[in-house]
C-alpha positions in Angstrom: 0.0 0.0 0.0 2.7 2.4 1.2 4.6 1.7 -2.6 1.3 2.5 -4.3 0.9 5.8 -2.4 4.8 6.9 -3.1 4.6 6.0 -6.7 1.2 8.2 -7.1 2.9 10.7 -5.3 6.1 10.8 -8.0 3.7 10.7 -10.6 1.9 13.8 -9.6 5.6 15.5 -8.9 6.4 14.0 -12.6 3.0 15.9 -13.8 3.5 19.1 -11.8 7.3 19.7 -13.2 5.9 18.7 -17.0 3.2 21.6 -16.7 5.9 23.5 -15.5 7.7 23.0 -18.4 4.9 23.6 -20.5 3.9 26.8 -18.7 7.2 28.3 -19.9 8.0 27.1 -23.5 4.3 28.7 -23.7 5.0 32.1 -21.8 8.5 32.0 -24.2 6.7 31.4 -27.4 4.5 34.3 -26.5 7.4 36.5 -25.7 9.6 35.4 -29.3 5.8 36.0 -31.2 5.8 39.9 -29.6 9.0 39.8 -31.0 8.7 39.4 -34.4 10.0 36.1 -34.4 8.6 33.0 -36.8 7.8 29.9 -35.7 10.5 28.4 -37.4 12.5 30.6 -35.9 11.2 30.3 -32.2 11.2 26.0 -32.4 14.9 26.4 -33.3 15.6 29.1 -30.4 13.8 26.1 -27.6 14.7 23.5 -30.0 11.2 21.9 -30.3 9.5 21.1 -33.2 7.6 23.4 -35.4 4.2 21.4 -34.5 5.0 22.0 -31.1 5.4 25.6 -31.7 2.0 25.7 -33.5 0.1 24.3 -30.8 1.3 26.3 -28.3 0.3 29.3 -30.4 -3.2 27.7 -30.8 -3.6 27.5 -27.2 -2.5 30.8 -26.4 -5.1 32.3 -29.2 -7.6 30.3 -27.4 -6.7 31.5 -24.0 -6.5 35.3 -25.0 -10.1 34.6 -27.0 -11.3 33.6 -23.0 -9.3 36.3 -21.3 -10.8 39.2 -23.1 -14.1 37.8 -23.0 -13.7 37.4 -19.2 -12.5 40.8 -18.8 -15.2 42.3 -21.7 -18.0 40.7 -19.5 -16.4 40.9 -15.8 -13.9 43.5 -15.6 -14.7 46.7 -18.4 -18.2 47.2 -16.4 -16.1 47.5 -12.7 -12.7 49.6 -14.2 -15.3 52.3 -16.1 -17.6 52.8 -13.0 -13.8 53.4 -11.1 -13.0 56.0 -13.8 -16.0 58.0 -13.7 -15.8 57.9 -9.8 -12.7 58.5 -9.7 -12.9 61.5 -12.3 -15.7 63.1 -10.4 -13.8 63.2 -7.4 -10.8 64.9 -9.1 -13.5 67.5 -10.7 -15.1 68.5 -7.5 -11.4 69.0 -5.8 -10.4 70.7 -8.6 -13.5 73.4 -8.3 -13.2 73.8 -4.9 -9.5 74.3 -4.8 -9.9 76.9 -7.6 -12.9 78.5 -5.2 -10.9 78.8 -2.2 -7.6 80.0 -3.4 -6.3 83.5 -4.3 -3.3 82.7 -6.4 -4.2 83.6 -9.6 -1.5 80.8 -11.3 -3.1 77.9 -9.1 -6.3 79.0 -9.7 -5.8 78.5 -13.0 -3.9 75.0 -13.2 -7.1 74.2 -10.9 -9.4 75.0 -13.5 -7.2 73.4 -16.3 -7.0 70.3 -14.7 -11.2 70.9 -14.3 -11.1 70.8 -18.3 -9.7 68.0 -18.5 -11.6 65.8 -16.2 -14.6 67.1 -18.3 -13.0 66.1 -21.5 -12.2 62.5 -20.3 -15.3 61.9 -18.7 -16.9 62.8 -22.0 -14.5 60.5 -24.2 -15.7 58.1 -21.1 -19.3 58.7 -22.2 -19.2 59.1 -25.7 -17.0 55.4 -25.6 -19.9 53.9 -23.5 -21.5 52.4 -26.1 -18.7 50.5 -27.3 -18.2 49.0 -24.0 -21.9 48.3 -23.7 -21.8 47.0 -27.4 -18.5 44.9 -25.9 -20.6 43.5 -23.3 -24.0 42.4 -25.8 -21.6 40.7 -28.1 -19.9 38.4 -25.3 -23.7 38.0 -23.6 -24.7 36.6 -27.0 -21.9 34.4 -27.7 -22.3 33.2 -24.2 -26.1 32.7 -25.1 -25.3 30.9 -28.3 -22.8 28.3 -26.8 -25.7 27.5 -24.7 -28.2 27.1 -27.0 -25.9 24.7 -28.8 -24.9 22.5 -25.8 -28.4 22.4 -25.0 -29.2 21.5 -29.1 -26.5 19.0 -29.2 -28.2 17.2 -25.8 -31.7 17.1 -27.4 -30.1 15.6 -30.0 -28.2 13.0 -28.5 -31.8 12.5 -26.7 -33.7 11.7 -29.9 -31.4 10.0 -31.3 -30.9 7.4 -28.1 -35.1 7.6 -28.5 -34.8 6.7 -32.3 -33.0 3.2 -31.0 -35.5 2.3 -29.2 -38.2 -0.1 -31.0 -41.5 1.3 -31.0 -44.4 -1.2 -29.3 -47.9 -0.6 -30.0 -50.0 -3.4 -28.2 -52.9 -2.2 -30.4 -51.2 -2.7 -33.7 -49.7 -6.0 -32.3 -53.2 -7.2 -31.5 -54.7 -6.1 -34.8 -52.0 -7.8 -36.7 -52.7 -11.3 -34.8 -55.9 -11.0 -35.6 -55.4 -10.6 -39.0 -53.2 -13.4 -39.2 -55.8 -15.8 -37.6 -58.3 -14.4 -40.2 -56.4 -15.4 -43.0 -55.2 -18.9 -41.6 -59.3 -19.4 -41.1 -59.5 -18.6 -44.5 -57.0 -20.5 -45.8 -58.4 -23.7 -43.7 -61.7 -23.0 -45.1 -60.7 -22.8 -49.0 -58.8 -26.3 -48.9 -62.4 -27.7 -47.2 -64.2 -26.8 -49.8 -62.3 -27.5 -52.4 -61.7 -31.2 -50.6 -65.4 -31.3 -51.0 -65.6 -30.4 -54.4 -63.0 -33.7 -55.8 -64.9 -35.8 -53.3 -68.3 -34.6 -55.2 -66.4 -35.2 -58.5 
C-alpha cells in the first residue's frame, strides 16, 4: 500500500514539473511572437518542433479569446464605473481648490485640470457604447454556446429515443388477428375444395 501511495505521489511530482515545463515554453513562445519572431525561428531558439510551436500558439489564441471575454464581461463594467468615480472626485477637488484659493497661477492649473476631467469623462461617455456594445456581443456568444450545448443534448436524446423499438399493443393485436383471419380462410378454402374432388 505504502509503494502505491509513493509511486502516485512521483507521478503527480512528474506531472506538476511537465506543466511546468509547459507553462514556460508557452510564456517564451508568446514572448519570441511579440518579437517578431517565426515559428521556425522560435522551435529552433527552444529547439522543439515546429508542431509544437503551433500548438502552443493555438492555445495561447484560445486562451487570450477567453481572457478578453472574461474581462469584456467581468472586468470593463467595474474599471469604467472606477473612472468615472474617480474623475468626479478629481473635478469636485479641482472646483473647490480653484474657489478657495487667491493665487491667480493655481487658480488656473485648478481649473485646467477641471477641463480635462470634463474632457475625459466625456471620451468616457461618448465610448460607453462600445463597452456596452462589448458587453452584448460576449452575452450573446455566451447565449449561443448555450443554446448549442443544449441543441446537441436534445439531440443525443432523440437519437438514443430513435433506438428504441416502438411497441404498439394495439397494432400488435390487430396484426394477430389478422393473421388468424387469414389462416381461417385459408383452412376454409382447402375444405371446400376437398369437398368439391370428393363430389367429383
Amino acid at each position: 500500500m505504502s509503494l502505491q501511495v509513493e509511486h502516485d505521489r512521483e507521478k503527480e511530482k512528474e506531472r506538476e514539473r511537465e506543466d511546468s515545463r509547459i507553462d514556460w515554453r508557452r510564456s517564451k513562445v508568446q514572448e519570441l511572437t511579440s518579437q517578431g519572431h517565426s515559428q521556425r525561428d522560435i522551435a529552433q531558439i527552444l529547439q522543439v518542433s515546429n508542431g509544437t510551436v503551433n500548438r502552443d500558439l493555438s492555445f495561447l489564441r484560445r486562451q487570450a479569446k477567453t481572457n478578453i471575454k472574461r474581462y469584456i464581461d467581468e472586468r470593463l463594467p467595474e474599471e469604467y464605473e472606477k473612472c468615472m468615480v474617480g474623475l468626479t472626485a478629481i473635478l469636485r477637488e479641482a472646483w473647490t481648490t480653484s474657489q478657495q484659493t487667491e493665487d491667480k497661477r493655481e487658480k488656473i492649473q485648478a481649473l485646467s485640470l477641471a477641463k480635462e476631467c470634463y474632457s475625459m469623462k466625456l471620451d468616457l461617455l461618448t465610448n460607453a457604447t462600445v463597452v456596452e456594445d462589448a458587453i452584448r456581443f460576449v452575452s450573446s456568444e455566451k447565449s449561443k454556446e448555450k443554446s448549442k450545448l443544449s441543441s446537441d443534448n436534445s439531440d443525443e436524446n432523440d437519437d438514443k429515443e430513435s433506438k428504441e423499438p416502438d411497441y404498439n399493443e394495439d397494432e400488435k393485436s390487430d396484426d394477430k388477428e389478422g393473421e388468424e383471419k387469414k389462416q381461417e380462410n385459408g383452412t376454409g378454402e382447402i375444405a371446400i375444395i376437398t369437398t368439391a374432388n370428393r363430389v367429383f
